[in-house]
C-alpha positions in Angstrom: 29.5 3.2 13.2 26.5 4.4 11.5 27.1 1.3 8.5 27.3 -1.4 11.4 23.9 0.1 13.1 22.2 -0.5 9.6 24.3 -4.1 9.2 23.2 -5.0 12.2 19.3 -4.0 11.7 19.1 -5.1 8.1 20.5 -8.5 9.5 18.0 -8.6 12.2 15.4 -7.7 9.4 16.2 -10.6 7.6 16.4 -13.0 10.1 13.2 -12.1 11.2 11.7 -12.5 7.5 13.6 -15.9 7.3 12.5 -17.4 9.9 8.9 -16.1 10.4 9.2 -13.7 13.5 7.8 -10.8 14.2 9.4 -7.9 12.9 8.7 -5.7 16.1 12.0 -7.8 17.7 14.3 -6.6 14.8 12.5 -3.0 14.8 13.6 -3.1 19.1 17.0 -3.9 17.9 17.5 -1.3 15.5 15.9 1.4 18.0 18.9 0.1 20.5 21.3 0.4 18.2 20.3 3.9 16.7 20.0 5.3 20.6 23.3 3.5 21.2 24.8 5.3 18.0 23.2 8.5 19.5 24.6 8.1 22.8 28.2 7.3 21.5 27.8 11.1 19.7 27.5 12.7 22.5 23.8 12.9 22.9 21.9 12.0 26.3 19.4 9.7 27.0 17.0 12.5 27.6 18.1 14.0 24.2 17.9 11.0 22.3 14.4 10.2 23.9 13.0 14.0 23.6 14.4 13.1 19.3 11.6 9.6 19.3 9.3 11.5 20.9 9.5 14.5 18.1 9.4 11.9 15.6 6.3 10.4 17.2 4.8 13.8 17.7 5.3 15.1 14.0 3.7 11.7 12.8 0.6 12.0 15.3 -2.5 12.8 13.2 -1.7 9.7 11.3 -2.2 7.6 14.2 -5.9 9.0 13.9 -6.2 8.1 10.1 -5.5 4.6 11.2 -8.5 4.5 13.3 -10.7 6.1 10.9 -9.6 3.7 8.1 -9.7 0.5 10.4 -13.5 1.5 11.2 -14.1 2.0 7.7 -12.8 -1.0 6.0 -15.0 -2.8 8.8 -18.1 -1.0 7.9 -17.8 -1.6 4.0 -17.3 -4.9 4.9 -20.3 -5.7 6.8 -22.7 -3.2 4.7 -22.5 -5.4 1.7 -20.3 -2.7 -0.4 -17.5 -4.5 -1.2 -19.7 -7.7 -1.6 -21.8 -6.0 -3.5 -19.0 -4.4 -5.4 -17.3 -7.5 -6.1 -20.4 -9.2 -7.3 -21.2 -7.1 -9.5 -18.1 -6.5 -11.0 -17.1 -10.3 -11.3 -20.1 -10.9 -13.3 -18.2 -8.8 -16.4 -15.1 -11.7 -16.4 -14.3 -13.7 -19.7 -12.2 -16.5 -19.5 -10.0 -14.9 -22.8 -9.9 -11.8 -21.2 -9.1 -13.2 -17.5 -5.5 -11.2 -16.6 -7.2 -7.9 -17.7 -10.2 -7.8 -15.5 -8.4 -9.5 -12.7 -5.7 -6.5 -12.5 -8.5 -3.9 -13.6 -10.7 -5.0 -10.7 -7.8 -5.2 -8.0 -7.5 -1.8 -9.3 -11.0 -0.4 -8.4 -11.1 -2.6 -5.1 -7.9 -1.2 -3.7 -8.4 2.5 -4.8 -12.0 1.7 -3.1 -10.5 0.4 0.2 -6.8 1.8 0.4 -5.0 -1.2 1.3 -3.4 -3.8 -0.7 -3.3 -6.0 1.5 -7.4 -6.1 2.0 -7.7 -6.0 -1.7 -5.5 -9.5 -2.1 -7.7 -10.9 0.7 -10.9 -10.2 -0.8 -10.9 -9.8 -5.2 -7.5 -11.3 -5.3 -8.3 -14.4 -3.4 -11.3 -14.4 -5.9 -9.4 -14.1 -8.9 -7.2 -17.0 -7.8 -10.0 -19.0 -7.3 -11.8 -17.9 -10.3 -8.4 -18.7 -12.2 -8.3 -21.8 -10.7 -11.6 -22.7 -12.0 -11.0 -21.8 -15.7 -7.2 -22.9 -15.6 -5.7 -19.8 -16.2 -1.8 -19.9 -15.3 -1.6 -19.1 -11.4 1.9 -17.1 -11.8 0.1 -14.9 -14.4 -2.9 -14.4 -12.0 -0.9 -14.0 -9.0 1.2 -11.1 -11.2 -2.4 -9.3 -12.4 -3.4 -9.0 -8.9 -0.2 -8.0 -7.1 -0.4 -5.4 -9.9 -3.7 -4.6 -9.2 -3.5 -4.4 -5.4 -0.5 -1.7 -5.8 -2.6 0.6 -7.6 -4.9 1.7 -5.1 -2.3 1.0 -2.0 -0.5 3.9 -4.0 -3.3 6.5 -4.7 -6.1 5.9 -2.6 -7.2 8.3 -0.9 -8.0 6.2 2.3 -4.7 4.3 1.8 -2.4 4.4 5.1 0.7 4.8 2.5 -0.9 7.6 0.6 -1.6 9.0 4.1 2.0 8.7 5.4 3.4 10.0 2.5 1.5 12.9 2.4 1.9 13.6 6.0 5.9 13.0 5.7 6.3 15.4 2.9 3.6 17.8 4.2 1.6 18.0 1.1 -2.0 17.7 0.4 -3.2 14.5 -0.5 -5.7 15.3 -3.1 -2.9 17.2 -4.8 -0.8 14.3 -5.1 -3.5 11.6 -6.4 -4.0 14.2 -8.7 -0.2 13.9 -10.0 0.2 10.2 -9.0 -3.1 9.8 -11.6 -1.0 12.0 -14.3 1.9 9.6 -13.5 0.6 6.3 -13.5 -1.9 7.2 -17.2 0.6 5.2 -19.6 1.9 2.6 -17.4 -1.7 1.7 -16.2 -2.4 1.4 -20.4 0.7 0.0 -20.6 -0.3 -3.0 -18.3 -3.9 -3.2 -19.2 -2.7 -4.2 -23.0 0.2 -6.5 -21.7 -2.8 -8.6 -19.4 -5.1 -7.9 -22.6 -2.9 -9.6 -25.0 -1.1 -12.4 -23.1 -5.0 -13.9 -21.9 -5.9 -13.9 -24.9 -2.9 -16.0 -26.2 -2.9 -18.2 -23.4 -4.5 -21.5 -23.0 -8.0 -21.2 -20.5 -11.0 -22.9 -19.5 -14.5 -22.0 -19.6 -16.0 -21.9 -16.3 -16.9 -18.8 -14.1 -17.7 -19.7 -10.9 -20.7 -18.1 -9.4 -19.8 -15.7 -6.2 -23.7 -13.8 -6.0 -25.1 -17.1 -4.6 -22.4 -17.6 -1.8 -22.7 -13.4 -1.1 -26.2 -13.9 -1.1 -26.2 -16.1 1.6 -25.3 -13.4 3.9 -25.8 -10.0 2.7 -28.7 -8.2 0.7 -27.2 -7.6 -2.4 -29.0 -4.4 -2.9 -27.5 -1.5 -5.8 -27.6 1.1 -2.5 -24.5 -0.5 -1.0 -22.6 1.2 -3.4 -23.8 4.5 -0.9 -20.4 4.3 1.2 -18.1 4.4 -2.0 -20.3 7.0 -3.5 -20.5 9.2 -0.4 -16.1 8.2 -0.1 -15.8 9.7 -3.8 -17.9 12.4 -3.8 -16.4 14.0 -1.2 -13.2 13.1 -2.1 -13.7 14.7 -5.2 -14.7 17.8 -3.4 -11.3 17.9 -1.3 -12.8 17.5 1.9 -10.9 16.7 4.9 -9.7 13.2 4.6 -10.9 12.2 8.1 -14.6 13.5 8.1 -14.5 11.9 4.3 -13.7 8.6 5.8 -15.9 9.2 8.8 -18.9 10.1 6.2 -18.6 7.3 4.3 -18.6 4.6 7.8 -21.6 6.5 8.9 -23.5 5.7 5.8 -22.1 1.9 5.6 -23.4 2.0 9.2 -26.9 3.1 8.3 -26.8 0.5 5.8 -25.8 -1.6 8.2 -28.7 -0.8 11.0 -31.4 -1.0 7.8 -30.5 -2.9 5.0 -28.9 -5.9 6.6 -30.1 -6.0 9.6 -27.1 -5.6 11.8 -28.1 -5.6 16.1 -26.8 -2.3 17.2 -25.2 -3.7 20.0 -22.8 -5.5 17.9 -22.0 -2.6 16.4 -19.0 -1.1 18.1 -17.6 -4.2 18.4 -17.6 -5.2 15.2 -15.6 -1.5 14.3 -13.5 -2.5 17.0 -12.3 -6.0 16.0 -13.8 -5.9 12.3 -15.9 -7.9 10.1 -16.5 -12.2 10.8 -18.2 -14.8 9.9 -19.3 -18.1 10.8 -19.4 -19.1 6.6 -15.4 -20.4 6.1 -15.8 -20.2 2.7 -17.0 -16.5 3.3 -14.6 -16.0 6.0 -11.6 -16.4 3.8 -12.6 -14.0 1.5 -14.4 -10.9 3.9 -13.3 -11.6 7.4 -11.3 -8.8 8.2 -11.1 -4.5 8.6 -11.7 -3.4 12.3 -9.8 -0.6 14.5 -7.6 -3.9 15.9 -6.6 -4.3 12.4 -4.7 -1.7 12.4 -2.7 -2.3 15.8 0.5 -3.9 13.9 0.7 -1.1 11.3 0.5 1.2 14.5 3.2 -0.2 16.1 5.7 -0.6 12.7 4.9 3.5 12.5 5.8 4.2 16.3 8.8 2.7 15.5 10.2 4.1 12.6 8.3 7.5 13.7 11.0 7.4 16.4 13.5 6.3 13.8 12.9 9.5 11.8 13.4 11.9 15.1 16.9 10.1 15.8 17.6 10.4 12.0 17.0 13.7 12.1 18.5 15.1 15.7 21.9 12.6 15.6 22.5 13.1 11.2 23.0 9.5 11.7 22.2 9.0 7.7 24.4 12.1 6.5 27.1 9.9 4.8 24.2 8.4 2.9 22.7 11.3 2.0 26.0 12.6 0.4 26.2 9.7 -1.3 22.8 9.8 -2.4 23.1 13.8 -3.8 26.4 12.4 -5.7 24.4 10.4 -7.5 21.2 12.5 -8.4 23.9 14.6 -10.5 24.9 12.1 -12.2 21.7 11.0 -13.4 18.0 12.6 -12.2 16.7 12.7 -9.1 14.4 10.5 -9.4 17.3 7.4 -10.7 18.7 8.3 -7.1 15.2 7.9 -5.7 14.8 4.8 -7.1 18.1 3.2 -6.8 17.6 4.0 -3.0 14.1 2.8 -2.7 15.5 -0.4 -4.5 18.4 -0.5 -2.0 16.5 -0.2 1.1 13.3 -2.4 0.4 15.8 -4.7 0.2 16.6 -4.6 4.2 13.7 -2.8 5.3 11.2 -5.8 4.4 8.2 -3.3 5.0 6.9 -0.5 3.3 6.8 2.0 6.0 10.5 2.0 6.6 10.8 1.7 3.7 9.0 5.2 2.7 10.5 6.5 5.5 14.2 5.8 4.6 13.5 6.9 1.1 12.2 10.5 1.8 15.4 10.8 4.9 17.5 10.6 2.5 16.0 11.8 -1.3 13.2 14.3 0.5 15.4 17.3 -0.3 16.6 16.6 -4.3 13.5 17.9 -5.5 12.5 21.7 -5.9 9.2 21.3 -4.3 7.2 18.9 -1.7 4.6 17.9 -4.5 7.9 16.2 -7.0 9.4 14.5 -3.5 5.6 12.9 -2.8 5.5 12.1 -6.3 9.2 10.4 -6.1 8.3 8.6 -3.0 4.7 7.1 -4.2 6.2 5.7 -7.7 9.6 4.4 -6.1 9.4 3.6 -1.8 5.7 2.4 -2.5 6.2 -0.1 -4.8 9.8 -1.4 -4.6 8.6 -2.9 -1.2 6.7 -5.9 -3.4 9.8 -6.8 -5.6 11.3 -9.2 -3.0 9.9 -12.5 -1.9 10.9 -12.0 1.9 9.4 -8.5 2.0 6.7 -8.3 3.8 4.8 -6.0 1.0 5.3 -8.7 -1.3 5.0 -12.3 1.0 1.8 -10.8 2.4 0.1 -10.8 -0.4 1.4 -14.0 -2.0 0.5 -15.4 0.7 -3.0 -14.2 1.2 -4.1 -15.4 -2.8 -1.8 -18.9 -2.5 0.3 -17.1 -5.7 3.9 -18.4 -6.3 6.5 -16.3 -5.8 7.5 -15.7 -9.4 4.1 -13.9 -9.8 6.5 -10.5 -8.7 7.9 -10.8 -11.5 4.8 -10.6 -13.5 3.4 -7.9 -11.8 4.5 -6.1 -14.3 2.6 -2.3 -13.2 4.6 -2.2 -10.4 8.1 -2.2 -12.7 6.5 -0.2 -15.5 5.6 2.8 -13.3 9.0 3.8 -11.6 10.2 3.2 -14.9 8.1 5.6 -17.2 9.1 8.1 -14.4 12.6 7.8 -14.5 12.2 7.7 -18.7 10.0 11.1 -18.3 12.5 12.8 -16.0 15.2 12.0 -18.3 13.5 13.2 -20.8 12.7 16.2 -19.7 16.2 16.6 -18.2 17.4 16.6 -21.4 15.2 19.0 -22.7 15.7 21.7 -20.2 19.6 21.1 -20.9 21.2 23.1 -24.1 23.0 20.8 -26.6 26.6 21.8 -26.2 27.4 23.3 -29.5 
């Protein structure tokens, strides 16, 4: 019974992916069908309800990180930081040395913002165009930036995923970047020398567009709008609370806002509320964005699989996977069973968030201590979710920066990091176990 619930959502999953639907009426299904599983056990409706609602409960002071991040992605936004940022960082791009800076500075924008998503919309659709404009290959572009857009989705500290794992496994966020930075050293080289040496074996033009003029026409470009990213790391650094970090750093976007460029306070809340626009199309395609509103469908997607979890948990509806999961850590390392899972269920999850959440249901408990199963989950359940074309991780992102779907397959950090961590557990597997004689 508990196979044909997950048939039956993975189908609805795809379906919805397939045909362009939202996937809030395959996440509906799938609660039916786990509640009807539920109720077939034995459970009652009150039980099975008072199980979402744990689920919900447990999950609630992430609800409050969403708000604080959709106010703050507005606020850089409309400050001029991540104009400013991007300017200034464009300005150091070589045609020969294209692929490298495009994935170096989807790097720094998405450990800046926290989203990969927002990082793809505003440097990657840059880099596209930037690539288009010195006729750099656009599967080779669209690879450097999905790279680059992972790295910060994975271990920023104002990233919603880096947030949900952290709350899932209970563990303190600054304490995991800390390990996902250890983790992710050689694969980040790695990646860097693969972009390094293929742009500068592969045919390119000469021009570099120019993006301060069309910034300019809107913002002050002024070296203190780097303030909100200063204040974001500093404090960060300092292992403040992630929500008065994040609340520190929109307060002085907003005070650049109010002085530097001249923002009416009374558009203020509403532009927190629904987010950064603009008149400019040009500009709109590349800034428009951020807001509280922003934040509404990645709300929703956690209510649902928030819910999912309690049900998991109260009915053991994923035990016979999770057997089958444990079988296979011994065989191989923990982390291989992560993985294999994560692979498995990105596959019909076609989002990240179930995705994560699926992983750590049924891997959470293979590792000796919360800080290994974070670890697992951020270089596994994080990135797996970009490998397919119809996921949601991946599509989104394609789709945003006009990048051809065989890009994935030139994203090449988002393979190379699972894959140093399954080659370093083994390693060390094999090194904690004695040679038979």
């Amino acid at each position: 019974m508990a196979y044909l619930c997950f048939a039956g959502f993975s189908a609805a999953l795809l379906l919805c992916v397939i045909t362009g639907r939202s996937m809030v009426y395959a996440l509906t299904l799938g609660l039916a069908l786990f509640l009807l599983y539920g109720k077939k056990e034995g459970h009652t409706w009150y039980e099975l309800l008072r199980m979402c609602w744990r689920g919900i409960w447990r999950n609630r002071y992430i609800f409050l990180n969403f708000v604080f991040i959709g106010m703050l992605t507005a606020s850089w936004r409309a400050s001029g930081a991540i104009p400013y940022v991007v300017t200034a960082a464009t300005g150091l791009i070589r045609p020969s040395i294209f692929l490298f800076m495009a994935f170096v500075l989807c790097c720094l924008i998405s450990f800046l913002t926290g989203t990969a998503l927002g990082t793809a919309a505003t440097m990657g659709v840059i880099s596209m165009a930037m690539a288009s404009a010195m006729d750099v290959n656009a599967v080779l572009a669209g690879g450097a930036v999905l790279s680059g857009s992972y790295f910060g989705d994975r271990m920023s500290s104002v990233s919603s995923s880096a947030l949900l794992v952290s709350g899932l496994t209970e563990t303190d966020i600054y304490d995991n970047i800390h390990n996902m930075a250890k983790s992710c050293a050689v694969p980040f080289a790695a990646t860097c020398l693969v972009y390094l040496a293929v742009g500068l074996t592969t045919h390119h033009g000469n021009v570099v567009p120019d993006l301060r003029g069309m910034f300019a026409q809107e913002f002050v470009l002024n070296p203190l709008c780097v303030l909100p990213a200063v204040v974001l790391l500093a404090l960060a650094a300092l292992k403040k609370n992630m929500r008065i970090t994040m609340g520190f750093s929109t307060l002085t976007a907003i005070v650049l806002m109010l002085t530097l460029q001249h923002t009416d306070l009374a558009e203020l809340p509403l532009l927190l509320w629904r987010g950064y626009r603009t008149a400019d199309p040009a500009l709109a395609a590349v800034l428009n964005g951020g807001g509280i509103l922003s934040m509404r469908r990645m709300a929703l997607i956690f209510t649902y699989v928030s819910a999912f979890s309690g049900i998991f948990h109260g009915t053991q509806l994923l035990q016979g996977l999770h057997s089958l999961v444990h079988r296979l850590s011994q065989k191989t390392v923990p982390f291989g069973a992560s993985y294999l899972t994560a692979l498995v269920t990105s596959v019909i999850s076609c989002n990240q968030t179930l995705n994560v959440v699926l992983t750590h249901e049924l891997c959470g408990d293979l590792y000796e201590t919360k800080s290994e199963a974070a670890l697992a989950l951020e270089d596994s359940a994080i990135v797996t979710c970009a490998y397919w074309p119809w996921s949601i991780g991946a599509v989104s992102i394609l789709s945003a920066i006009d990048a051809p779907d065989l890009s994935i397959v030139l994203a090449f950090y988002i393979f190379l990091l699972p894959l140093w961590h399954l080659i370093s557990d083994i390693r060390k597997a094999r090194v904690r176990t004695p040679r038979s004689s």
